[in-house]
C-alpha positions as CSV (number, residue, x, y, z in Angstrom):
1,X,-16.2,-37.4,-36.8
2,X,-12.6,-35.9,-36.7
3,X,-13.8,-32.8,-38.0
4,X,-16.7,-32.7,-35.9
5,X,-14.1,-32.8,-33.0
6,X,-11.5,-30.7,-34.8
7,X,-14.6,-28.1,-35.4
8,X,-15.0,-28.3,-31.7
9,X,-11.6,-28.1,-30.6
10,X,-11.1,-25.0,-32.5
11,X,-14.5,-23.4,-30.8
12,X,-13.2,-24.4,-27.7
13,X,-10.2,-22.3,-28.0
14,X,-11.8,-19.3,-29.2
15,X,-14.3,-19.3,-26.2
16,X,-11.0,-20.2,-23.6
17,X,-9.2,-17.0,-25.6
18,X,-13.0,-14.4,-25.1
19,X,-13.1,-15.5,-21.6
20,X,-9.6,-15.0,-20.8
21,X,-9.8,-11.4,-22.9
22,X,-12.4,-10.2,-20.1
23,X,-10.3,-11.4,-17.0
24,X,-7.7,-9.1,-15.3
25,X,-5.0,-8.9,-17.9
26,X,-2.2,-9.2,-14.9
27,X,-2.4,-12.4,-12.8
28,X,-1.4,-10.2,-9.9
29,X,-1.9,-13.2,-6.7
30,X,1.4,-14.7,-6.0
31,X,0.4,-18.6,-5.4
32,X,1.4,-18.0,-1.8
33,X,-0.4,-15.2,-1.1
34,X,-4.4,-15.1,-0.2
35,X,-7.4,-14.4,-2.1
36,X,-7.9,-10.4,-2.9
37,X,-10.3,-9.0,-1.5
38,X,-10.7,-5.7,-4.2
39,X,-13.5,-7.0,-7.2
40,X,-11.8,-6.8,-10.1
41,X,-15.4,-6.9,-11.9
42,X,-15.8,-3.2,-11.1
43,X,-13.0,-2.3,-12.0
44,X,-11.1,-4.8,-14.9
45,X,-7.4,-4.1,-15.5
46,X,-6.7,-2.4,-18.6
47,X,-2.9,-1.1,-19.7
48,X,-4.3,1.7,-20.9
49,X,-6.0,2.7,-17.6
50,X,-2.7,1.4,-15.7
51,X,-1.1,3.6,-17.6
52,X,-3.6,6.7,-16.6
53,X,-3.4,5.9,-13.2
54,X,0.5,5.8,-13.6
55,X,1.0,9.5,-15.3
56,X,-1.8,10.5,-12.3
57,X,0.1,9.3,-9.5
58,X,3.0,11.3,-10.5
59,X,1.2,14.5,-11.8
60,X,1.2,17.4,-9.6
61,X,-2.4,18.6,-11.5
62,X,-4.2,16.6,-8.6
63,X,-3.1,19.1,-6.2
64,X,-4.7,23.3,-5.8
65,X,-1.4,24.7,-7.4
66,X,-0.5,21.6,-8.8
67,X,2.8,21.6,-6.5
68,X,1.6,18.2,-4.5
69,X,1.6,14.8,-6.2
70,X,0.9,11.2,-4.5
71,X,4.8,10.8,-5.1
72,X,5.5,13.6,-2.4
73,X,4.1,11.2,-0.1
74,X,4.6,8.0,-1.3
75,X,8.1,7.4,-3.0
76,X,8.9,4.1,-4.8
77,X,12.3,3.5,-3.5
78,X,11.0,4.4,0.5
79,X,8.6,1.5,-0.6
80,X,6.0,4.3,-1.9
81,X,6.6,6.2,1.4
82,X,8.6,9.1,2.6
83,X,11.8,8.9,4.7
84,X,12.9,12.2,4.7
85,X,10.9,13.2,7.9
86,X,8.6,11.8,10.2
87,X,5.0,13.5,8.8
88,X,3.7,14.0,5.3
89,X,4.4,17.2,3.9
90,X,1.3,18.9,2.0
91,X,0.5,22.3,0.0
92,X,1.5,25.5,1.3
93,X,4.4,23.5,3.1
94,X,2.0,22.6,5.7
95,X,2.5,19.2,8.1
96,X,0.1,16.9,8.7
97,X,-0.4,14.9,11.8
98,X,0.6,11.1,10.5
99,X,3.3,9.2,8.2
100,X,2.5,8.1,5.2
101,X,1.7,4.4,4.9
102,X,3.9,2.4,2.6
103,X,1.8,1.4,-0.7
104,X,1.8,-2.3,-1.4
105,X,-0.6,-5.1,-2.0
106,X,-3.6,-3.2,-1.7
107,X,-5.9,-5.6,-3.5
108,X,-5.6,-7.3,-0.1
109,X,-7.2,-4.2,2.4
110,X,-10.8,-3.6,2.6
111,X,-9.9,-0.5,4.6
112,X,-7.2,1.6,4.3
113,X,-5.6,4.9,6.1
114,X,-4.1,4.6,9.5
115,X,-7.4,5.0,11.0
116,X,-9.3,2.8,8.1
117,X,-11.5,5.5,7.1
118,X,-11.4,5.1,3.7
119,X,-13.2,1.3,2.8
120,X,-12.6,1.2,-0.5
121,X,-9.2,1.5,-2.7
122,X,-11.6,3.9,-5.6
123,X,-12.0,6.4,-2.5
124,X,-9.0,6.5,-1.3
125,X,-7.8,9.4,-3.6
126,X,-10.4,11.6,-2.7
127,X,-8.9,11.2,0.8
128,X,-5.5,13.6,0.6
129,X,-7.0,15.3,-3.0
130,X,-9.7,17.0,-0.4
131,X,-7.4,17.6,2.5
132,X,-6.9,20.8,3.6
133,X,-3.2,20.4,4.9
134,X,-2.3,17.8,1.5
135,X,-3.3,18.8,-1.9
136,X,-6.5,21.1,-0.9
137,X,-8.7,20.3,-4.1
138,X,-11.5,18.7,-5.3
139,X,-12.5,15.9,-8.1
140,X,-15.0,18.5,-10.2
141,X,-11.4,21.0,-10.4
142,X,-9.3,18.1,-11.4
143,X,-11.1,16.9,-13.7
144,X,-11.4,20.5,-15.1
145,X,-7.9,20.9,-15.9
146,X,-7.3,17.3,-16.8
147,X,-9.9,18.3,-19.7
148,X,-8.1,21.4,-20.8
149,X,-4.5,19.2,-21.1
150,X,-3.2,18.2,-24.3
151,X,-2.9,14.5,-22.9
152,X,-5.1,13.3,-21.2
153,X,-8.5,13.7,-23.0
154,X,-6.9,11.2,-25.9
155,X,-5.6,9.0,-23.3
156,X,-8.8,8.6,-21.7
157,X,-10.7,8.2,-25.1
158,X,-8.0,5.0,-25.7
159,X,-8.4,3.8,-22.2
160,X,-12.5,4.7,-21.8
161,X,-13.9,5.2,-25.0
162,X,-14.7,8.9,-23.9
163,X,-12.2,12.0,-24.6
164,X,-15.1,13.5,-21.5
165,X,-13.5,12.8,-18.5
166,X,-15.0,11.7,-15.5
167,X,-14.0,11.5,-11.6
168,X,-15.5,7.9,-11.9
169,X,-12.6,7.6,-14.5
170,X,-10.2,9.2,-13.1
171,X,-10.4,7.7,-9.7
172,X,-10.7,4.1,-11.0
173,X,-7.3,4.8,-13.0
174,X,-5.8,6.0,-9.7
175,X,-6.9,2.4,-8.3
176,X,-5.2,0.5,-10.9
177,X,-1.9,1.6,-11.2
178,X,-2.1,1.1,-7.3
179,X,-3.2,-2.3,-7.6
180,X,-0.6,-3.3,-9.8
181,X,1.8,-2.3,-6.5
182,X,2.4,-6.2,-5.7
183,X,5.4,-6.5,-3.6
184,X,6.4,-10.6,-3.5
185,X,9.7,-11.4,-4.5
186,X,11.8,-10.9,-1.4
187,X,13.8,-13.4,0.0
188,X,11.3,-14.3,2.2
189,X,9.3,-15.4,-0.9
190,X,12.3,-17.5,-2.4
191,X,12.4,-18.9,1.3
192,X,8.5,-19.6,0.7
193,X,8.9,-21.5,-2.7
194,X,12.0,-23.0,-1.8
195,X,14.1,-21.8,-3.7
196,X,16.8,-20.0,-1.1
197,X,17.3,-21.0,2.6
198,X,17.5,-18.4,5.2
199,X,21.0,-18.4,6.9
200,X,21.1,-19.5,10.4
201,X,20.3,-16.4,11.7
202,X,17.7,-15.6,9.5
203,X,16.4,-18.6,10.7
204,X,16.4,-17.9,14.3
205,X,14.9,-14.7,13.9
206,X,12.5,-15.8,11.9
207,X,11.1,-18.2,14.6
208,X,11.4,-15.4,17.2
209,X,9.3,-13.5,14.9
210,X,6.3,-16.2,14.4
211,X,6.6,-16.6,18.3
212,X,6.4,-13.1,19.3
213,X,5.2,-10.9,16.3
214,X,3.1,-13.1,14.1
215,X,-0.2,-12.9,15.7
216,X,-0.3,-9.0,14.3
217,X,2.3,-8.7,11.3
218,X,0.7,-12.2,10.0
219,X,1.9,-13.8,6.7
220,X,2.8,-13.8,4.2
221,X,1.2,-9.9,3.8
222,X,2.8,-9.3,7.6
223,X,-0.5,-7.8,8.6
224,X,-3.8,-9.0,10.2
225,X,-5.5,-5.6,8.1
226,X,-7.0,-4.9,12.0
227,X,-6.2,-2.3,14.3
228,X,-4.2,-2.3,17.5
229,X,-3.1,-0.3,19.8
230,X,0.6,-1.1,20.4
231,X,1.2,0.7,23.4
232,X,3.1,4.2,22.2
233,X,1.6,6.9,24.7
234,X,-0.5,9.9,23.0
235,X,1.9,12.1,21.3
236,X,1.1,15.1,23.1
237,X,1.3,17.6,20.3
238,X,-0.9,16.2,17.5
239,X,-3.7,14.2,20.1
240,X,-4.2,11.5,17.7
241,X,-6.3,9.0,18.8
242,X,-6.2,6.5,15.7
243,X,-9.7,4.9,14.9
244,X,-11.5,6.4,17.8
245,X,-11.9,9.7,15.8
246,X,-13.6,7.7,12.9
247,X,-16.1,5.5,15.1
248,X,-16.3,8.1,18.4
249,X,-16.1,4.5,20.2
250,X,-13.6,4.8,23.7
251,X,-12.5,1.4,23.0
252,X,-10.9,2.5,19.8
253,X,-8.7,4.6,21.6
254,X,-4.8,4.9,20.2
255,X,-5.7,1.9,17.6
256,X,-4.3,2.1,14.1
257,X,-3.8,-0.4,11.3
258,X,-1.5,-2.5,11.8
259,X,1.2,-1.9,9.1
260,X,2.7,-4.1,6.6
261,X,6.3,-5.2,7.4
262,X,7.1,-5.6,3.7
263,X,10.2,-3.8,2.9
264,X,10.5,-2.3,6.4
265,X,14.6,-1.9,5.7
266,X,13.2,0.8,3.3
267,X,10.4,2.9,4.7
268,X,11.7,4.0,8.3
269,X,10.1,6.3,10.1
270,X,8.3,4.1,12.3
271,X,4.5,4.3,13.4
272,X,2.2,6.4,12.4
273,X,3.8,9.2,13.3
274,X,6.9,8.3,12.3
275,X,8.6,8.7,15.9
276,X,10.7,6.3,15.3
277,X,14.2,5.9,13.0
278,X,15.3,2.5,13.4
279,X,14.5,-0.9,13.6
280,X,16.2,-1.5,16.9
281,X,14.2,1.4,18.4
282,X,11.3,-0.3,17.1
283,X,12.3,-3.6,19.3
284,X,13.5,-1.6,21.9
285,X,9.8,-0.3,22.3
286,X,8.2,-3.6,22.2
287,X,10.7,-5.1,24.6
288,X,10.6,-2.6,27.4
289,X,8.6,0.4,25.9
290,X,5.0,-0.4,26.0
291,X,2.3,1.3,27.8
292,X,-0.2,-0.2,29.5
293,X,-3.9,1.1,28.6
294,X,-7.6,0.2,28.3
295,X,-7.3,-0.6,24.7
296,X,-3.8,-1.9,24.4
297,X,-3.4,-4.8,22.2
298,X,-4.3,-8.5,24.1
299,X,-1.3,-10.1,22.1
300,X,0.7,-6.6,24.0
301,X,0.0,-7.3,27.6
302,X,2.7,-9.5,28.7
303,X,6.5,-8.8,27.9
304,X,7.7,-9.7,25.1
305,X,11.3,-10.0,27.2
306,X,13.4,-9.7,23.7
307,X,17.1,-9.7,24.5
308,X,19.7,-7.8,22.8
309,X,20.7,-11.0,20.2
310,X,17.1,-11.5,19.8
311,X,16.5,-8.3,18.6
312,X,19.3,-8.4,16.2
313,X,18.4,-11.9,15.1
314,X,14.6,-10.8,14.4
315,X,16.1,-7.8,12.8
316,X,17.9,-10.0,10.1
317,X,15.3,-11.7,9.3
318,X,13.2,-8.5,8.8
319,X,15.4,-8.0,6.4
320,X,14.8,-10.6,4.2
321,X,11.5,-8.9,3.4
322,X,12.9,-6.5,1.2
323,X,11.9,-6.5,-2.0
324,X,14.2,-4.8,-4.8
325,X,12.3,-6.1,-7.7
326,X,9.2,-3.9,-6.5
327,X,11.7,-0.6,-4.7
328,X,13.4,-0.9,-8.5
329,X,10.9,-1.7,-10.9
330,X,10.5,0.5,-13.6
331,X,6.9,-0.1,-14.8
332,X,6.6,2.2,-11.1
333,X,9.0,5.1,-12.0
334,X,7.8,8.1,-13.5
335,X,6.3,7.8,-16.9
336,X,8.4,9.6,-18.8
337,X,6.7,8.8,-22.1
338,X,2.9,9.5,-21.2
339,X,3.9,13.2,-21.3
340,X,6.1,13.6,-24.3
341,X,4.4,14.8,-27.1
């Protein structure tokens, strides 16, 4: 009888050890956070692939002339955004017409882009890879040249089991270096676990912000993933209407994803087209600044009537969302050893 049990003890481990070998290899949900919404069945993490995905992000080849990588635009310490003006910067020095978003806890958006016309994170490379005005290629050409590298046809062979390389392949590598981007160790998170307090005026702006902010910027991902027009006036020169020019529907007009405040400190500009430097100019909009529209925001049409300490107070606690374990981490950085021989 004991050996019977002892037989079935050790079966039981091997299957608990299989069936753990075919889950996600990263547990990547903080126990705070809500349920993802990307299917990991489609795409299982691999390190191999992470890695892939990794030396992709940072590799110029995705681009025509192979001058334009997704680091142009989205920079780990400007939370995998830019800083250093207010519209993304493309081949040929050409400008597009919106900010980069910040990159962060994308197995939690079922769309994604300012406008969400990309609904699905396996797509979303296609998105600037095809753009005229960004990298101005195609899949079939970069997986071409990735083919003809001394790299990356034994890396895929490790990661696939095929030195052929395929945009399939390619695309879903690109997808999970992205979803290992899991930002959830500020000090809004220790606050959350209890294991720091915010200071008092932390605290208070903390409260102003679940009073008055909340309702969009909602936590603990400090987004509702919808879109909302939040009363900025057209900018006259790039006429971007947000959503409307991805469902042609008026009441879309001027509505754009609402953005994740994660690590705001960090990726200034502001908006989606980066008019704006600062935090207090951000406040300053919502206290006084908003225009009134057909489409603006329900939780926008009355004041918010933030006073000068308020907006100081909520500022400080905006600041507890930073998050140097993720700006910092070096499993991010450039991969330095994927391309030494």
């Amino acid at each position: 009888m004991k050996m019977k049990s002892f037989a079935f003890s050790i079966l039981g481990s091997m299957l608990a050890l299989a069936f753990i070998s075919e889950q996600p290899i990263f547990h990547l949900r903080p126990s705070h956070f809500p349920l993802m919404v990307y299917d990991f069945k489609e795409n299982v993490l691999d390190r191999e692939k992470i890695a892939i995905g990794r030396a992709l992000f940072y590799d110029p080849i995705l681009s025509r002339d192979s001058t334009i990588s997704c680091t142009s635009c989205h920079s780990q310490y400007a939370a995998f955004t830019h800083v250093d003006h207010a519209l993304s910067h493309g081949i040929d020095n050409k400008i597009g017409i919106r900010n980069s978003p910040a990159l962060m806890n994308l197995a939690w958006s079922k769309q994604l882009m300012w406008d969400g016309s990309i609904h699905h994170l396996d797509m979303q490379a296609l998105a600037p890879m095809n753009n005229p005005i960004e990298m101005d290629e195609n899949i079939g050409n970069v997986v071409a040249k990735l083919q003809h590298t001394s790299i990356y046809p034994t890396r895929f062979y490790k990661a696939f089991g095929d030195s052929v390389i395929t945009g399939v392949n390619v695309l879903k590598s690109l997808s999970q270096f992205m979803l290992t981007l899991v930002s959830a160790n500020a000090k809004y998170d220790s606050v959350v676990r209890k294991q720091a307090k915010f200071t008092h005026q932390e605290q208070k702006g903390y409260l102003l912000f679940q009073s008055k902010c909340a309702s969009c910027h909602k936590e603990p991902l400090f987004t509702n993933q919808q879109f909302e027009n939040n009363g900025l006036p057209v900018n006259a020169d790039l006429q971007d209407y947000g959503r409307m020019g991805i469902t042609h529907n008026p009441a879309d007009s001027l509505r754009f994803k609402v953005p994740t405040l994660r690590n705001i400190a960090f990726s200034y500009p502001y908006m989606h087209d980066g008019r704006m430097n600062s935090l207090s100019e951000v406040l300053r909009h919502y206290s006084n600044g908003i225009q009134h529209s057909a489409t603006l925001s329900p939780k926008l049409q009355q004041p918010m009537n933030l006073s000068a300490n308020d907006r100081v107070d909520i500022i400080a606690f905006l600041l507890t969302l930073t998050d140097k374990q993720f700006l910092f981490n070096p499993d991010y950085g450039y991969p330095k050893s994927f391309f030494q021989p």
